[in-house]
NULO-662510 format. One line per 8 residues: number of its first residue (from 1); their letters; for each residue x, y, z of N, C-alpha, C. Coordinates in steps of 0.2 Angstrom, whole numbers. Example, Ala and Ser with C-alpha at 12.3 -4.5 7.8 and 13.67 -1.06 7.14 Angstrom:
# NULO-662510
1) as) 66,-28,39,62,-22,39,66,-16,39 | 64,-11,35,68,-5,36,64,0,39
//
This chain:
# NULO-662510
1) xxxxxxxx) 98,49,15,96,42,13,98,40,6 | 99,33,9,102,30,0,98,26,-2 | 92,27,-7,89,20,-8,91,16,-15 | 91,10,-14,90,6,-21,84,0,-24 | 82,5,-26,75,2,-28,73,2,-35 | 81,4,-38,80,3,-48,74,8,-51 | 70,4,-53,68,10,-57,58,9,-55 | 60,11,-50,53,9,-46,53,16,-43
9) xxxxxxxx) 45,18,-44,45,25,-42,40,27,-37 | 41,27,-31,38,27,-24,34,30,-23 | 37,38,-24,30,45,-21,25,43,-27 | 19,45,-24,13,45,-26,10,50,-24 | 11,55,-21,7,58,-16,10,64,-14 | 10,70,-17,13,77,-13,11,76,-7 | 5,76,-4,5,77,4,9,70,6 | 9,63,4,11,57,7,18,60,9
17) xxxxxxxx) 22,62,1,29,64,1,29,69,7 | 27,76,10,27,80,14,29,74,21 | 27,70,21,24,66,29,32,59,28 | 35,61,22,41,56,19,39,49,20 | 32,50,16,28,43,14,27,38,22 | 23,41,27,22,38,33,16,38,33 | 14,35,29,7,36,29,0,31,26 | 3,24,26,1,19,29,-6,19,32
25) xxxxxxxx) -2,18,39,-7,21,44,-14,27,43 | -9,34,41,-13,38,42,-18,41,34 | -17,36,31,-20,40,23,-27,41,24 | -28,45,22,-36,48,23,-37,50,16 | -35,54,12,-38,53,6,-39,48,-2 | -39,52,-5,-39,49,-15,-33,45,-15 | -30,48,-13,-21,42,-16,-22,37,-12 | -26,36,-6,-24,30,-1,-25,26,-6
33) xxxxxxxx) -26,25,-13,-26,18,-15,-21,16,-18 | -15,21,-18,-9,17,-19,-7,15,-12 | -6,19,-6,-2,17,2,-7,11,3 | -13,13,4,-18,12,9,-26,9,6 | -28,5,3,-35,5,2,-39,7,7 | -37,4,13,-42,7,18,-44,11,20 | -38,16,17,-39,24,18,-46,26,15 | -47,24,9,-54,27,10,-59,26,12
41) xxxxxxxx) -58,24,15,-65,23,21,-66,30,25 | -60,35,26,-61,42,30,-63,45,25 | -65,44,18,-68,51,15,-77,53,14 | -76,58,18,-83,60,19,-87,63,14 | -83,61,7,-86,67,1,-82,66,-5 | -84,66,-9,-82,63,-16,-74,68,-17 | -69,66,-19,-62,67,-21,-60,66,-25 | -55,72,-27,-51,70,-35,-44,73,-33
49) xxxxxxxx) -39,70,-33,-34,71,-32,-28,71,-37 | -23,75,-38,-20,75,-46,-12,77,-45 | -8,73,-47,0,76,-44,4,75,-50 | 9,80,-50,14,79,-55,22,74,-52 | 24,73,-53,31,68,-52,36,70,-56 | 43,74,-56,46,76,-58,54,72,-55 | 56,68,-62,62,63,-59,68,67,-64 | 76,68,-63,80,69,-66,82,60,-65
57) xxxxxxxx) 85,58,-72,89,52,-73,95,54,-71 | 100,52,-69,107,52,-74,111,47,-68 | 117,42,-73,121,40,-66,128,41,-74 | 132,40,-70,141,39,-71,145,32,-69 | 150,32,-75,152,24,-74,160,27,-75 | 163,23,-73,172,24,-74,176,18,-76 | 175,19,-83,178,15,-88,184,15,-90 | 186,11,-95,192,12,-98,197,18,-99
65) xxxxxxxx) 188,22,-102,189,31,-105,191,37,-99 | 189,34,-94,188,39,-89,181,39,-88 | 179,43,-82,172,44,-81,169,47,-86 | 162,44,-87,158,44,-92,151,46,-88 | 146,48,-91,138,50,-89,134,49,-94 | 128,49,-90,123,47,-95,119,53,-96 | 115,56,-101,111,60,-102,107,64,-99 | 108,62,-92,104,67,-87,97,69,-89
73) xxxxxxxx) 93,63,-91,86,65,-96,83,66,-89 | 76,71,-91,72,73,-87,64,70,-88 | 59,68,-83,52,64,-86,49,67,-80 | 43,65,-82,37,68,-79,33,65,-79 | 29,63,-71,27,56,-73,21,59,-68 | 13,58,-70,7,61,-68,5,56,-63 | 1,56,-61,-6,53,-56,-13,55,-54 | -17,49,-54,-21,52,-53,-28,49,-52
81) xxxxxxxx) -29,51,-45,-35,45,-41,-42,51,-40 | -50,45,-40,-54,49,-39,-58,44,-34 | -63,43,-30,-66,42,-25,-70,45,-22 | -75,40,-20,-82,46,-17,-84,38,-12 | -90,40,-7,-94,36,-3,-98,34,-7 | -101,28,-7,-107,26,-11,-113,25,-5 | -117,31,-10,-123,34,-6,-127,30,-3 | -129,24,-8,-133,20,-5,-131,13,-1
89) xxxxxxxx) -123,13,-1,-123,10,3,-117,8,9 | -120,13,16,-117,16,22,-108,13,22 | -103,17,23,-99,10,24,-93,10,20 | -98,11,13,-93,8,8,-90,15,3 | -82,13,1,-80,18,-2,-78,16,-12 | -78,19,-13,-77,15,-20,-72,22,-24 | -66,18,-27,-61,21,-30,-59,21,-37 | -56,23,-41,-49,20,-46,-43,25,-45
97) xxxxxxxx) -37,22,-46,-32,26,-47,-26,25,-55 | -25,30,-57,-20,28,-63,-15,33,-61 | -9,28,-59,-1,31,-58,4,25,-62 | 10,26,-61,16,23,-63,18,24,-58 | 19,16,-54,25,14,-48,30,13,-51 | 32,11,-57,37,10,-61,38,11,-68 | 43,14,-68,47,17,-75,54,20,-75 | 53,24,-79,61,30,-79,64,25,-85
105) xxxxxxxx) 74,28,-85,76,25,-88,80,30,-91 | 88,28,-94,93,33,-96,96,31,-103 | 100,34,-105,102,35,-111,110,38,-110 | 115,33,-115,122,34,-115,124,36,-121 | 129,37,-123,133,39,-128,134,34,-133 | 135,35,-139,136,28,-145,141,27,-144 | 145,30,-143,156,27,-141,156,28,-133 | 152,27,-130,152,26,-124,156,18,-121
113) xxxxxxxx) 159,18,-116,162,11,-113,155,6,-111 | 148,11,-110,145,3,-108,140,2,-117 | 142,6,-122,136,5,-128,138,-4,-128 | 140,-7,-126,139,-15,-128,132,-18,-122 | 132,-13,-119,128,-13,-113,121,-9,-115 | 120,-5,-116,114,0,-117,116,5,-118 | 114,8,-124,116,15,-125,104,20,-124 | 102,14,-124,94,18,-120,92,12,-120
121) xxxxxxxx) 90,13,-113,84,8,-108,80,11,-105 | 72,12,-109,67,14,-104,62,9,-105 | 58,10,-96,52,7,-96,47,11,-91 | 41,9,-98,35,14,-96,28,9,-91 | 28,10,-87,22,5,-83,14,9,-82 | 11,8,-82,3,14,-80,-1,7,-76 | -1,9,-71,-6,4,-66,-15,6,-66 | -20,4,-67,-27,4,-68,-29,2,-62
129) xxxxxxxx) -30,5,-59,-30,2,-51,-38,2,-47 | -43,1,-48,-49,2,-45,-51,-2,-39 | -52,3,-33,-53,-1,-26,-59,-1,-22 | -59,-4,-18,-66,-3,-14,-63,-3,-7 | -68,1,-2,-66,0,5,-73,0,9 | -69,-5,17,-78,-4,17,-75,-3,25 | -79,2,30,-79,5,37,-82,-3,40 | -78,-6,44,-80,-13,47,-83,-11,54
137) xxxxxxxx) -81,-4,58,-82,-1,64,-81,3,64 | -79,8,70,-81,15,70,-68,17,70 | -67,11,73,-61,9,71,-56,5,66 | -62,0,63,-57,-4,59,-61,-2,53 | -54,-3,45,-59,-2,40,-53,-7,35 | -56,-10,32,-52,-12,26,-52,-12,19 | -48,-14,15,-48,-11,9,-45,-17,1 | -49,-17,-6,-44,-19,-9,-46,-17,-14
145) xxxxxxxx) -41,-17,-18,-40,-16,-25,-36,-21,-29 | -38,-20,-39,-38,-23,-42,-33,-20,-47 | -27,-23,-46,-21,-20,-53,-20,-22,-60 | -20,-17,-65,-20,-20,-70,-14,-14,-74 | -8,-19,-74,-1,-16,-77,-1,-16,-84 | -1,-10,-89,1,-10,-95,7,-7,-95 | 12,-11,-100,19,-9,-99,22,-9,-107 | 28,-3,-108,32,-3,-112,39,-5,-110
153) xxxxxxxx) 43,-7,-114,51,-7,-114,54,-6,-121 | 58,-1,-119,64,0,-125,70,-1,-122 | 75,-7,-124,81,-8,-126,84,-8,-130 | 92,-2,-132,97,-2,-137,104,-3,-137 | 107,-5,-138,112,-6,-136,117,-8,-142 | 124,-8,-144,128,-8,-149,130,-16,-150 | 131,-18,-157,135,-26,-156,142,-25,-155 | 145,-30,-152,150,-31,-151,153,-34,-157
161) xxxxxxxx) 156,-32,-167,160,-36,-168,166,-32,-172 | 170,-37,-169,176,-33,-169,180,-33,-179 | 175,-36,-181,176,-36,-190,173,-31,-192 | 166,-26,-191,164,-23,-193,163,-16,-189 | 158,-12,-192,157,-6,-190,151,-10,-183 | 152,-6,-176,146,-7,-173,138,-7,-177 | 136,-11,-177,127,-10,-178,125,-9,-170 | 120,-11,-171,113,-10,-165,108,-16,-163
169) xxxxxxxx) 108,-18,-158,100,-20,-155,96,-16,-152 | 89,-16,-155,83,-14,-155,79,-17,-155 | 76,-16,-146,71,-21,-143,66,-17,-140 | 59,-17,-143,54,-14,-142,49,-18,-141 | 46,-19,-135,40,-21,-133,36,-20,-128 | 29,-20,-128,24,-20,-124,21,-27,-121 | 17,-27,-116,15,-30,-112,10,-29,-107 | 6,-34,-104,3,-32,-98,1,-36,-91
177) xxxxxxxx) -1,-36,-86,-1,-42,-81,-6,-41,-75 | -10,-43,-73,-16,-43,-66,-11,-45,-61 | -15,-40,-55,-15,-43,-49,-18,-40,-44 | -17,-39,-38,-23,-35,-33,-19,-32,-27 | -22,-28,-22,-19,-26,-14,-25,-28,-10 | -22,-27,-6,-26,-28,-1,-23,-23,6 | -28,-20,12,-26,-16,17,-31,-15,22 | -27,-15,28,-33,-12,33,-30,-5,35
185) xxxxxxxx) -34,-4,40,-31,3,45,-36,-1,51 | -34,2,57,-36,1,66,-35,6,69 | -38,11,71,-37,17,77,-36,14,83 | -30,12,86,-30,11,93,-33,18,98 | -31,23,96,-33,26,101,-35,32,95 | -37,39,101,-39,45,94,-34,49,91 | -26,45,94,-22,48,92,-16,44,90 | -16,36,89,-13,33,88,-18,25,80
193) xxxxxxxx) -17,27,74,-18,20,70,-14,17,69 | -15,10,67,-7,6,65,-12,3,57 | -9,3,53,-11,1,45,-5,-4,42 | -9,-8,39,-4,-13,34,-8,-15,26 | -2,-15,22,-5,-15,16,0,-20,12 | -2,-23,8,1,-29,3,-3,-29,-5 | 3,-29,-8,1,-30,-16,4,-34,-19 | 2,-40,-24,3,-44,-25,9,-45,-31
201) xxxxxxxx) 10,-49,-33,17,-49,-36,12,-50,-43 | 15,-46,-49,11,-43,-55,17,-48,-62 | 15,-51,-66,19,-53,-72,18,-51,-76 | 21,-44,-80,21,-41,-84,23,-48,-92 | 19,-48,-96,20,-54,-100,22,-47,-109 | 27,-48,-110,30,-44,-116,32,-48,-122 | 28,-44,-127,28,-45,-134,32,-41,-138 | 35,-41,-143,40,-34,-148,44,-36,-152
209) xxx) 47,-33,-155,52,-35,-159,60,-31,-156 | 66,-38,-161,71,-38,-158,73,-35,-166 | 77,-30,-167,79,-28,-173,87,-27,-174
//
């Protein structure tokens, strides 16, 4: 498979990963609050769930120079959701999750062919994510949660002037921005659910300096 989805970062979930993220429908525990809110509505007992994410960056350009690569950096990017039933009232699940959908980011050479372009570009995102779900019937359950993005960005890159020595742009800022999901799950049969999930589009609003 060839995905292009830039610097968005999908697995949330060792087990979701194992099921190649089909799991929508079928999420049953702590991470459903990234796939699935309404997933928790299947947990019969308090959860804590914890995963590592292990991303190699690197891509190649064919320039002027000949083919060129980026640094090949390596990141490690945590998760991690907790969830239980709320005792006193039947029904209902109550959650938060803290992961990063989005980040990564690579790094190039200072006499590289794209340094006019970025010689490092990273951006670091951490989603707040606290959800509620409520069992509507012994088949239907729904779900939503509350996003809250705080984010970094680093941009560098060399100037272009043909009188002097290259200098640098260095653009460093953070930011942050609300939004929400929402989800159901439906058991059509005791071996078949069908589930839908939507999140809402997030404006990360970013402050920093251009040096």
């Amino acid at each position: 498979s060839l995905h292009g989805g830039g610097f968005k970062i999908p697995d949330q979930s060792t087990r979701a990963m194992g099921m190649i993220d089909a799991f929508v429908a079928g999420a049953d525990d702590a991470s459903s609050i990234y796939y699935n809110p309404a997933g928790l509505s299947r947990l019969q007992a308090p959860q804590v769930v914890g995963n590592l994410y292990f991303a190699h960056s690197w891509s190649r350009a064919d320039g002027p120079n000949g083919m060129e690569e980026s640094d090949g950096r390596y990141y490690v990017v945590p998760n991690f959701y907790v969830a239980t039933p709320v005792a006193k009232i039947p029904g209902l699940t109550a959650g938060i999750g803290v992961y990063s959908p989005f980040g990564l980011g690579s790094k190039w050479g200072d006499e590289s062919d794209v340094r006019y372009y970025t010689t490092l570009a990273e951006i670091r995102l951490v989603n707040i994510n606290p959800t509620l779900a409520w069992q509507v019937t012994d088949r239907f359950s729904v779900g939503v949660g509350l996003d809250y993005f705080t984010s970094r960005v680093i941009q560098r890159q060399k100037q272009n002037n043909p009188t002097l020595d290259d200098g640098e742009w260095d653009f460093d800022a953070t930011g942050d921005g609300w939004g929400y999901n929402v989800g159901l799950q439906f058991d059509l049969t005791e071996t078949l659910a069908v589930g839908a999930t939507y999140r809402s589009q997030v404006n990360v609003d970013y402050e920093g300096d251009l040096q």
